[in-house]
KOLLOGU-281884 format. One record per residue: residue number from 1; residue in three letters; x, y, z of N, C-alpha, C, CB in turn. Coordinates in steps of 0.001 Angstrom, whole numbers, always signed. Glycine has a CB too. Layout:
+-----+------+---------+---------+---------+---------+---------+---------+---------+---------+---------+---------+---------+---------+
: pos : code :     n_u :     n_v :     n_w :    ca_u :    ca_v :    ca_w :     c_u :     c_v :     c_w :    cb_u :    cb_v :    cb_w :
+-----+------+---------+---------+---------+---------+---------+---------+---------+---------+---------+---------+---------+---------+
: NUM :  ALA :       X :       Y :       Z :       X :       Y :       Z :       X :       Y :       Z :       X :       Y :       Z :
...
+-----+------+---------+---------+---------+---------+---------+---------+---------+---------+---------+---------+---------+---------+
***
This chain:
+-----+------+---------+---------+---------+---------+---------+---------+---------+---------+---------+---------+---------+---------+
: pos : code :     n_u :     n_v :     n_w :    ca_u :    ca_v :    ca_w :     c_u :     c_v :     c_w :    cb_u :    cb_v :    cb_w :
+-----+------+---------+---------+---------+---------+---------+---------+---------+---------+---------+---------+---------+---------+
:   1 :  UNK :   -3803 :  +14312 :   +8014 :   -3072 :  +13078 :   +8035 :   -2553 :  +12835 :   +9451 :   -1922 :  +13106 :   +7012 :
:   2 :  UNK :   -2223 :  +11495 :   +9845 :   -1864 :  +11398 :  +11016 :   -1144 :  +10195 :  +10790 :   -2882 :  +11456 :  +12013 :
:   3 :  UNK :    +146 :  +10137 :  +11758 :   +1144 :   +9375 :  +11086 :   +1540 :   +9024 :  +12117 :   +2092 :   +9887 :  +10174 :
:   4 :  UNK :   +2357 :   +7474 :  +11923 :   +3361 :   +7057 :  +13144 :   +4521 :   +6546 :  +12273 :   +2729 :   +5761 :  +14324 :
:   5 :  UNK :   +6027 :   +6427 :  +12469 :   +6992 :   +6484 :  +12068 :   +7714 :   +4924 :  +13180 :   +7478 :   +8155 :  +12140 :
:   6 :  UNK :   +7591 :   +3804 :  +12971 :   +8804 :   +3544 :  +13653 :  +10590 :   +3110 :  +12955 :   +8249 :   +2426 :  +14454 :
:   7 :  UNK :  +11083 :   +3062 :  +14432 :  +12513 :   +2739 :  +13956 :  +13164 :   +2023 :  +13054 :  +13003 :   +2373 :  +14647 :
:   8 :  UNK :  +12064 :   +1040 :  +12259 :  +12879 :    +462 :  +11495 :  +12665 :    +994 :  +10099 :  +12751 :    -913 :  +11636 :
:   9 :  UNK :  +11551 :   +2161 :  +10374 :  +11636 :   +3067 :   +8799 :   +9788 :   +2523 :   +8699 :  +13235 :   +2175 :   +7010 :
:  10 :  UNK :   +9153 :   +1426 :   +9124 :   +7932 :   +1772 :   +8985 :   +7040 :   +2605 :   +8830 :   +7684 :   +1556 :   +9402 :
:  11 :  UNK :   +5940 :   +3227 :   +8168 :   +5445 :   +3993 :   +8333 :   +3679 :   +3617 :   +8137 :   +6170 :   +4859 :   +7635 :
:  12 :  UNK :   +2760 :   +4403 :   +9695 :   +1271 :   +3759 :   +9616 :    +735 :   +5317 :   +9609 :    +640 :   +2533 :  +11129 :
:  13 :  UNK :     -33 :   +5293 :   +8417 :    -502 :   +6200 :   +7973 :   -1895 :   +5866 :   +7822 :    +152 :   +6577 :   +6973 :
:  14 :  UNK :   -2646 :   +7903 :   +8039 :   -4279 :   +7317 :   +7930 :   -4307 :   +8681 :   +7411 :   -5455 :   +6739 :   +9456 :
:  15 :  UNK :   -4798 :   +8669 :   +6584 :   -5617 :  +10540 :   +5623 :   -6911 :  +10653 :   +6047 :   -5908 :  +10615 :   +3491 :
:  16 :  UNK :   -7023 :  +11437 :   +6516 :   -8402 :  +12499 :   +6924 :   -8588 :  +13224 :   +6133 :   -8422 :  +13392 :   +8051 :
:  17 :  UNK :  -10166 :  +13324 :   +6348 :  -10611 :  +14703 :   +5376 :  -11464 :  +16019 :   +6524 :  -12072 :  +13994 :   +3859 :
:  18 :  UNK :  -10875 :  +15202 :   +8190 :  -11535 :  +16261 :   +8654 :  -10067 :  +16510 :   +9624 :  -13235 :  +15958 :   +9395 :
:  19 :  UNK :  -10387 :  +17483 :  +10504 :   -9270 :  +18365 :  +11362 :   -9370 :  +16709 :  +12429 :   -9958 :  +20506 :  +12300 :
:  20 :  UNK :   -7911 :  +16408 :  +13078 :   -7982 :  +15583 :  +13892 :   -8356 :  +16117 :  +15534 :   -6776 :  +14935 :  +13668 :
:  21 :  UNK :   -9154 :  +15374 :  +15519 :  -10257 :  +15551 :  +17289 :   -9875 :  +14284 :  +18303 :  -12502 :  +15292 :  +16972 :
:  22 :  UNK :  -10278 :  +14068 :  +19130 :  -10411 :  +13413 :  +20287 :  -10835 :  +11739 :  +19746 :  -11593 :  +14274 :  +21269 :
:  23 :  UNK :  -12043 :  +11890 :  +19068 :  -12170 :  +10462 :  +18541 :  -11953 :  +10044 :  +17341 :  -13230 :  +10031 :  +18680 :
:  24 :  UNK :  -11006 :  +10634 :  +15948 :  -10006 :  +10520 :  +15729 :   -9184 :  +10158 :  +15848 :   -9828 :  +10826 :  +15697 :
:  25 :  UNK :   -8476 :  +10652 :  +16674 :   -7229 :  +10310 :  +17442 :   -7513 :   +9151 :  +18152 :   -6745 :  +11386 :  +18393 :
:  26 :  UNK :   -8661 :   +8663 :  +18729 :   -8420 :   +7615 :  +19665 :   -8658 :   +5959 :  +18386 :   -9840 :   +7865 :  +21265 :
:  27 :  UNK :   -9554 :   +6145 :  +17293 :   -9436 :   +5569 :  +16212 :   -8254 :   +5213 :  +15885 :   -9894 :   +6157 :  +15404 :
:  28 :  UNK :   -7725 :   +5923 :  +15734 :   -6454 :   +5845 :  +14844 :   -5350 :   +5132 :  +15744 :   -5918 :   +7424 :  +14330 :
:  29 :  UNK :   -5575 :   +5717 :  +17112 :   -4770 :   +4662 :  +18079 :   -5164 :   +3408 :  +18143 :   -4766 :   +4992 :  +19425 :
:  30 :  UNK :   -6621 :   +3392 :  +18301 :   -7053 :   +1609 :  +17994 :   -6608 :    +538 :  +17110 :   -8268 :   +1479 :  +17565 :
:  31 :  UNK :   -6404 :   +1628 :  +16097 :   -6128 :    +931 :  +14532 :   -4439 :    +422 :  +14630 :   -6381 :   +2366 :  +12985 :
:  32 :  UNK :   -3842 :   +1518 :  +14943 :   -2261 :   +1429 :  +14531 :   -1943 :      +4 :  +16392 :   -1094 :   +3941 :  +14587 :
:  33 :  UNK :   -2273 :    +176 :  +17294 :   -2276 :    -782 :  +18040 :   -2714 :   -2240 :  +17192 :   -3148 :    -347 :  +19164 :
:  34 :  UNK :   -3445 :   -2557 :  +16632 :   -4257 :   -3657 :  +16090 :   -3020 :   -4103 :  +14839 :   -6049 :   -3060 :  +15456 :
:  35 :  UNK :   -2567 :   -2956 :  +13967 :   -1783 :   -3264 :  +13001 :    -176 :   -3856 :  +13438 :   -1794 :   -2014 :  +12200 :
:  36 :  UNK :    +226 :   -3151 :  +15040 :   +1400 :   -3743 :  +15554 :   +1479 :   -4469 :  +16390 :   +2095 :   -3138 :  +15863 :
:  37 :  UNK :     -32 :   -5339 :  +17088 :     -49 :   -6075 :  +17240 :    -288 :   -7462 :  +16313 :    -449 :   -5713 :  +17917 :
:  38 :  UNK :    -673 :   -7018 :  +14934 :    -166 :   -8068 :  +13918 :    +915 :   -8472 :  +13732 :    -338 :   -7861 :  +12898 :
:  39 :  UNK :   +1507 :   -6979 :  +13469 :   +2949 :   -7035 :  +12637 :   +4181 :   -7736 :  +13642 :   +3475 :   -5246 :  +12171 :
:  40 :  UNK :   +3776 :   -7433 :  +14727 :   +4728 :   -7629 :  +15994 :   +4400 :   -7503 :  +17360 :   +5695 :   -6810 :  +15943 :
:  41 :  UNK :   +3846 :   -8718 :  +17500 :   +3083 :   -9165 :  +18730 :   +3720 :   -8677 :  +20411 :   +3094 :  -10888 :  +18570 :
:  42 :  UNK :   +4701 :   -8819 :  +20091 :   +5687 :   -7324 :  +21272 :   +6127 :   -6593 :  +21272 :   +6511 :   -7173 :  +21908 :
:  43 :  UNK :   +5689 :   -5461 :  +20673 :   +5803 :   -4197 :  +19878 :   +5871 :   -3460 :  +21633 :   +4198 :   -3729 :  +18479 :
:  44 :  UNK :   +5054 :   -3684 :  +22122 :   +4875 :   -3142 :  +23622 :   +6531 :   -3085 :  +24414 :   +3678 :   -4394 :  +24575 :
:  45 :  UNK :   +6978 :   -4198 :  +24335 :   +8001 :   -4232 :  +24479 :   +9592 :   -3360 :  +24532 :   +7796 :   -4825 :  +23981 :
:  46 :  UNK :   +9558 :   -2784 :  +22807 :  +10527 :   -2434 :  +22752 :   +9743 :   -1138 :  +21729 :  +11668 :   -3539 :  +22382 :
:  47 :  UNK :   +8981 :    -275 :  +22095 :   +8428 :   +1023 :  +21586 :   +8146 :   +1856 :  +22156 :   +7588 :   +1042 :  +21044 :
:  48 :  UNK :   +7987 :   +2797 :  +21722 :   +7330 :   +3889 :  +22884 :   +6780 :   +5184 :  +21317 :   +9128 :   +4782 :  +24537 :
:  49 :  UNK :   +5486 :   +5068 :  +22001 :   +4664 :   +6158 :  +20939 :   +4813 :   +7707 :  +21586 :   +2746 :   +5723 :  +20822 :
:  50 :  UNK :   +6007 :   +8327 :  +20475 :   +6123 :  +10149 :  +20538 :   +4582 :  +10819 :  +20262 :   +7341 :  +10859 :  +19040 :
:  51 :  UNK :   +4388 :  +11276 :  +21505 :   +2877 :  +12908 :  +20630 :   +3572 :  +13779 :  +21509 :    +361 :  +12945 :  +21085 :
:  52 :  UNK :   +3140 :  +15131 :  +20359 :   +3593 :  +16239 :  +20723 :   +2866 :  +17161 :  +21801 :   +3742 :  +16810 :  +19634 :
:  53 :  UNK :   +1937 :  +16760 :  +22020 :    +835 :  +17293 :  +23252 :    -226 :  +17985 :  +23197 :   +1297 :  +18019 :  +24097 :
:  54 :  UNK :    -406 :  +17951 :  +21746 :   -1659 :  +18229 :  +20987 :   -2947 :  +18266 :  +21988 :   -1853 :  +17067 :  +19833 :
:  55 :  UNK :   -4003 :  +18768 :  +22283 :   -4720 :  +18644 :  +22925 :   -5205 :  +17301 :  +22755 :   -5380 :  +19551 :  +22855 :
:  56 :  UNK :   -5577 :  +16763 :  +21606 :   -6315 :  +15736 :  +21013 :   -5233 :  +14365 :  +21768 :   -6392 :  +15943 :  +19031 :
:  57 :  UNK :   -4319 :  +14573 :  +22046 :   -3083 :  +13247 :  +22651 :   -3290 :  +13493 :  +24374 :    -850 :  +13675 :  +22046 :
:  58 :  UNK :   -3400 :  +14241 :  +24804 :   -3287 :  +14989 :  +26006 :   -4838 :  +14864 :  +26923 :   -2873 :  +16628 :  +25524 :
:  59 :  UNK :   -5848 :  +14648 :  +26579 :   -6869 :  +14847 :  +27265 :   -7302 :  +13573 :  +27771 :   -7784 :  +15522 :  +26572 :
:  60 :  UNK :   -8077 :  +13774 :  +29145 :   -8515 :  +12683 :  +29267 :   -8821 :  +11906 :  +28951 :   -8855 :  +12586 :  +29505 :
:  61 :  UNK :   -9598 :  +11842 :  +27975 :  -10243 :  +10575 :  +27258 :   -9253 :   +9556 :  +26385 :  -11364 :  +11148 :  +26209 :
:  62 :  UNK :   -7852 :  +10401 :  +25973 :   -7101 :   +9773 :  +25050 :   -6299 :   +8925 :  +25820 :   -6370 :  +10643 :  +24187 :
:  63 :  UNK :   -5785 :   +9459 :  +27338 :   -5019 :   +9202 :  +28098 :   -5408 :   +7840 :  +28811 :   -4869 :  +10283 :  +28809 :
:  64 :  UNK :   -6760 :   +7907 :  +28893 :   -7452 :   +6823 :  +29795 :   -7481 :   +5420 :  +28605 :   -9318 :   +7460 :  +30404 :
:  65 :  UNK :   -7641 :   +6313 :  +27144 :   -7580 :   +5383 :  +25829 :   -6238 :   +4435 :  +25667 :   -7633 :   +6389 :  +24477 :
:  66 :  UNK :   -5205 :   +5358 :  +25634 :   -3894 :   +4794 :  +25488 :   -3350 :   +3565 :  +26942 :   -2861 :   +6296 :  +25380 :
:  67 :  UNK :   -4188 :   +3932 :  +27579 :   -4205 :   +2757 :  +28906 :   -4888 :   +1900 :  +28490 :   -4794 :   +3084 :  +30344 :
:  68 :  UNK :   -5699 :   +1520 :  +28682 :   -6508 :    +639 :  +27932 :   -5705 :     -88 :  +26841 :   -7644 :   +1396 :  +27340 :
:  69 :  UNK :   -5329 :    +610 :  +25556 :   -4730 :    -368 :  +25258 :   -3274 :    -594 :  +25585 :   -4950 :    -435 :  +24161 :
:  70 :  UNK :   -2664 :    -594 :  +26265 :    -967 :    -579 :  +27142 :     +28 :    -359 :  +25915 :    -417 :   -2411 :  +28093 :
:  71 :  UNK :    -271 :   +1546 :  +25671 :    +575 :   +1819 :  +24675 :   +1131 :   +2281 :  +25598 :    +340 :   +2503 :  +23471 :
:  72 :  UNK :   +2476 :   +2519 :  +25451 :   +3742 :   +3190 :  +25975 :   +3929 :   +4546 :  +25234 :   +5063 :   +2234 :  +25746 :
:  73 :  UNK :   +4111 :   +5639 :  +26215 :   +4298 :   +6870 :  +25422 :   +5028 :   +7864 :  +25770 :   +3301 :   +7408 :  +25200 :
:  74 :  UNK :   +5717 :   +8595 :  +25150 :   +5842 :   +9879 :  +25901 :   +5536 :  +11455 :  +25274 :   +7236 :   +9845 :  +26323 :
:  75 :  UNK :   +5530 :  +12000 :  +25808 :   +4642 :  +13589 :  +25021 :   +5703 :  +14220 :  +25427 :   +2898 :  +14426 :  +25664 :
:  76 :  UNK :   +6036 :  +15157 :  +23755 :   +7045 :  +15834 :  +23837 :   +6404 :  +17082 :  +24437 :   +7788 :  +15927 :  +22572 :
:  77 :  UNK :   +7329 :  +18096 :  +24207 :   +6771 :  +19464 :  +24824 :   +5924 :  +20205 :  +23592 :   +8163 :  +20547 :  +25406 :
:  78 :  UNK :   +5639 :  +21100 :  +23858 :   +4796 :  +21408 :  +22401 :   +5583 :  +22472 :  +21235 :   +3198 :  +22249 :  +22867 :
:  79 :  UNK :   +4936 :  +22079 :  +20069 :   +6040 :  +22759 :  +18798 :   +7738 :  +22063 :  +19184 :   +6112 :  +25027 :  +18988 :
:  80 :  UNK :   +8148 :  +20830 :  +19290 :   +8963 :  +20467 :  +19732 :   +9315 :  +19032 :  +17930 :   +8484 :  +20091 :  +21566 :
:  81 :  UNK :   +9529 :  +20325 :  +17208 :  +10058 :  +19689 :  +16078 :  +10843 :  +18766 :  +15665 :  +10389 :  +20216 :  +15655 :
:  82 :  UNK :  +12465 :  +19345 :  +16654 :  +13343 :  +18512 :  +16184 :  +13131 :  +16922 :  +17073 :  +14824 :  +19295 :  +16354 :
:  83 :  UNK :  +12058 :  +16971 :  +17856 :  +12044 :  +15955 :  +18610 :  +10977 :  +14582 :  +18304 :  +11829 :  +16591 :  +19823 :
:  84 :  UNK :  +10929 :  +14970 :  +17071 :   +9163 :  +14097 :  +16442 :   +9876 :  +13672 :  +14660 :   +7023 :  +15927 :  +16247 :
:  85 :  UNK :  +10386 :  +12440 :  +14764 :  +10570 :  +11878 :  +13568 :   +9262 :  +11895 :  +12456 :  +11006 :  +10518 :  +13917 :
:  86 :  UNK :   +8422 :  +11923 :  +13211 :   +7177 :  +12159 :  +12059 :   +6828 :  +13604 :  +10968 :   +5839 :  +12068 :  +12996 :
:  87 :  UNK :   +7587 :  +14576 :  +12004 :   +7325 :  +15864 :  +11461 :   +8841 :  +15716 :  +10307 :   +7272 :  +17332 :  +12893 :
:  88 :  UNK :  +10032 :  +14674 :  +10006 :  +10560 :  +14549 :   +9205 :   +9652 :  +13957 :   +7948 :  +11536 :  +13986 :   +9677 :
:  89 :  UNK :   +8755 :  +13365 :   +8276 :   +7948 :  +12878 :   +6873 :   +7100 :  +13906 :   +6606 :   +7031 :  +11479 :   +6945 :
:  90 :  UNK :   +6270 :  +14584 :   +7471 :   +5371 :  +15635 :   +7128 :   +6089 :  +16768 :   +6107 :   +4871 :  +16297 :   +8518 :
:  91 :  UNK :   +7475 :  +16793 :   +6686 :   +8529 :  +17945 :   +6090 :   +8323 :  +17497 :   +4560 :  +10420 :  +17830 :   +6716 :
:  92 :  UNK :   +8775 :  +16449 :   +4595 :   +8968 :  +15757 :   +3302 :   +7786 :  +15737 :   +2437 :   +9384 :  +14387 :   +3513 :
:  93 :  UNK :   +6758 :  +15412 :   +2857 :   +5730 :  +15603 :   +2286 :   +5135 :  +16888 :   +1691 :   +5107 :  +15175 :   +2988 :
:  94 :  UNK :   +5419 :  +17996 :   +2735 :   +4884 :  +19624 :   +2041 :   +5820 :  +19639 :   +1302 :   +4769 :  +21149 :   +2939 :
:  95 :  UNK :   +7165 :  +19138 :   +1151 :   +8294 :  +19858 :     +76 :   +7821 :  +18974 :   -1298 :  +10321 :  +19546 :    +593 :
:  96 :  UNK :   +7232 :  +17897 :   -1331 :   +6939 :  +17747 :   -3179 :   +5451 :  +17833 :   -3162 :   +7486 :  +16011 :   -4093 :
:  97 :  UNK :   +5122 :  +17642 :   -4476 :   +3720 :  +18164 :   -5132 :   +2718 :  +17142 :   -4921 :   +3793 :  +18458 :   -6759 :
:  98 :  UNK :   +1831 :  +16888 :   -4398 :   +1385 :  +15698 :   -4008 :    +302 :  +15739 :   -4474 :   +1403 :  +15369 :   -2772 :
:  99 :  UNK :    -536 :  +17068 :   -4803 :   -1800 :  +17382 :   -5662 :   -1572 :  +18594 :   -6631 :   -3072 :  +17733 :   -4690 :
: 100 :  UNK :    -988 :  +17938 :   -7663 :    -608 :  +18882 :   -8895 :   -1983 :  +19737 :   -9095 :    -152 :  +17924 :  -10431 :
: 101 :  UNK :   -2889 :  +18918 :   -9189 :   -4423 :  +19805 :   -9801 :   -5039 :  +20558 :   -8858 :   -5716 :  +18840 :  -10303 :
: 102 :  UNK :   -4656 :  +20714 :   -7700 :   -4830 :  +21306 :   -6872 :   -6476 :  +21161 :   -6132 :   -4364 :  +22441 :   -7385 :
: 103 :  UNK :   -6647 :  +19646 :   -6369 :   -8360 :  +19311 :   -6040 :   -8235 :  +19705 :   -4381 :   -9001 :  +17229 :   -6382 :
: 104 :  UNK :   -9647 :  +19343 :   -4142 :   -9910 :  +20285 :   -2734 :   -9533 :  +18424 :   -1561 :  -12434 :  +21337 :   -2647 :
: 105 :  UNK :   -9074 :  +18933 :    -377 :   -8767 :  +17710 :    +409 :  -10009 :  +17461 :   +1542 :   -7229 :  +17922 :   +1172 :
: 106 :  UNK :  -11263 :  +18471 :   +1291 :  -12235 :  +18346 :   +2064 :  -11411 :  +19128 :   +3322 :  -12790 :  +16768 :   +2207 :
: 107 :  UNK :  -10987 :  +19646 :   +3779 :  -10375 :  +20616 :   +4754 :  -10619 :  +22052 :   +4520 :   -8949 :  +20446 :   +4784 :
: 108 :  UNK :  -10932 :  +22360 :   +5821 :  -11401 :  +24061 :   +5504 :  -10387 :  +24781 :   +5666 :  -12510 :  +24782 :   +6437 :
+-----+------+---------+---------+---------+---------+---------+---------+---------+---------+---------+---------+---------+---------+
***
């Protein structure tokens, strides 16, 4: 899963069934750009997109990506928990049962 959280309690969510990679990640930036430039045509303005420095946020290709489209960002340090409102929903999410039957999520 890969998630963005903003301040007003929004939440843009995308479920994978594979490990998140480079073009992945740059998807998913395409997408959630496209959705807040619907939702809020100057989102640029008054946002700034948290990654934790994941390789997949961090590498060239993503970096040159996130230019391109004039996201604003900043990268926390890494394993930098208390500093990523998203890892409050992830929290939330491992703490209830979300697949009682325990089917497979296509993840190895």
């Amino acid at each position: 899963m890969i998630a963005a959280v903003d301040t007003e309690g929004d939440v843009y969510v995308s479920l994978t069934q594979v490990n998140t990679d480079t073009p992945i990640m740059k998807m998913y930036l395409t997408r959630l750009s496209m959705e807040l430039d619907a939702d809020r045509p100057d989102w640029r303005m008054n946002t700034v997109v948290l990654m934790d420095g994941a390789l997949y946020h961090v590498n060239d290709e993503v970096v040159s990506h996130l230019s391109q489209l004039k996201m604003p960002v900043i990268i926390t340090g890494p394993r930098s928990y208390d500093a990523s409102p998203c890892e409050l929903l992830f929290a939330h999410l491992k703490a209830v049962d979300l697949n009682p039957q325990g089917l497979s999520t296509g993840k190895k």
